[in-house]
N, C-alpha and C positions, 0 to 999 in steps of 0.2 A: 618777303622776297629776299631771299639767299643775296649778298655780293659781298666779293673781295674788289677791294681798289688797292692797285699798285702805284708807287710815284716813287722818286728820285734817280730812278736811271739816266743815263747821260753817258759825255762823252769824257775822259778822263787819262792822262798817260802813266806810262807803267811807274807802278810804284806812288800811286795816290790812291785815294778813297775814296767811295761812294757811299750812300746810306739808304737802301730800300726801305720804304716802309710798306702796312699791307694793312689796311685798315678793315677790318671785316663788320658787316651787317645784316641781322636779319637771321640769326640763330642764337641760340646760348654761347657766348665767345667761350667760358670756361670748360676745362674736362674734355678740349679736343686736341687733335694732332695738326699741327697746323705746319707748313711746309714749304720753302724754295724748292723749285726747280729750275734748272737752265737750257736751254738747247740751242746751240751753235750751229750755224750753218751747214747745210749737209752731213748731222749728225744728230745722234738717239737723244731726245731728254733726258736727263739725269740729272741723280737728285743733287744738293748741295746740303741744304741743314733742314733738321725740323727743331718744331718745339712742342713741348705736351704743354698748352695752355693753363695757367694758372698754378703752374706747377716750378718754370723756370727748367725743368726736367729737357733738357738738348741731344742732339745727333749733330755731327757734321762729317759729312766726306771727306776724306781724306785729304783730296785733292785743296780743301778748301782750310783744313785743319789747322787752328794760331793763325789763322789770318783774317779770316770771319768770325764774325759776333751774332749772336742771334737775340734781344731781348724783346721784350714786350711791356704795353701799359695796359691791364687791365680797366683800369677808368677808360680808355679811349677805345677799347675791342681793337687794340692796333700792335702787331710786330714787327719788330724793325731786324732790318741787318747791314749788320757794319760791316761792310768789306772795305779792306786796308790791304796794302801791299799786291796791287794789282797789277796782273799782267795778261800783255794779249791774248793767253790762253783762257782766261776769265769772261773774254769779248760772246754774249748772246742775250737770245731774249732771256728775260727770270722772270718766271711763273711763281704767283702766291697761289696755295693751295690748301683746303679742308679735308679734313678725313672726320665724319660725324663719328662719335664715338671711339672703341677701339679700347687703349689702355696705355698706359704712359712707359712701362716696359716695349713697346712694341715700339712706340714713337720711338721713344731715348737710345732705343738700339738702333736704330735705322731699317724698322723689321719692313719697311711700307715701300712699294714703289708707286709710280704714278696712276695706276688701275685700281689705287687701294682710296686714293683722291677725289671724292665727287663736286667738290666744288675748285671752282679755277677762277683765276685772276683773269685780265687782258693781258697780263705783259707788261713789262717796259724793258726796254732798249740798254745795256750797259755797252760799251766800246771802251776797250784798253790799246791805245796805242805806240 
């Protein structure tokens, strides 16, 4: 059984940090695209960072760019992302997400959008105020 678990969202004022992590189980963690997304209130999901698993190989939006971190532990099938230097514009759900397969090029470029994602997290809550 496929699951991602998200946790460390919360509430935070601008110009602090938070630390998602995204704990995946129940496939091969290595050799995949794995992925934040965010979606803000009465607005499109979009993406934030990915990572090609086992690779360290990263993508980050722009919007997100020297201010988020993306790493992972392999021992624990878990990705983390450090966002630093937040602000209200940061404020939405964040979606952890899988993409089986694929290729680390495609990840590391940001070639994936959210239709390319079959598996998803629940969410958690970040707030910048």
């Amino acid at each position: 059984h496929v699951q991602l678990v998200e946790s460390g969202g919360g509430s935070v004022q601008a110009g602090g940090s938070l630390r998602l992590s995204c704990a995946a189980s129940g496939y091969t963690y290595s050799g995949n695209c794995m992925g934040w997304f965010r979606q803000a209130p009465g607005k499109e999901r979009e993406r934030v960072a990915f990572i090609y698993t086992g690779s360290g190989s990263t993508y980050y939006a722009d919007s997100v760019k020297g201010r988020f971190t993306l790493s992972e532990d392999s021992a624990k099938n878990t990705v983390y992302l450090q966002m630093n230097s937040l602000t209200p514009e940061d404020t939405a759900i964040y979606y952890c997400a899988a993409r089986a397969g694929g290729g680390r090029v495609g990840c590391s470029g940001g070639h994936y959008g959210d239709a390319d994602f079959g598996r998803w997290g629940q969410g958690t809550q970040v707030t910048v105020s």
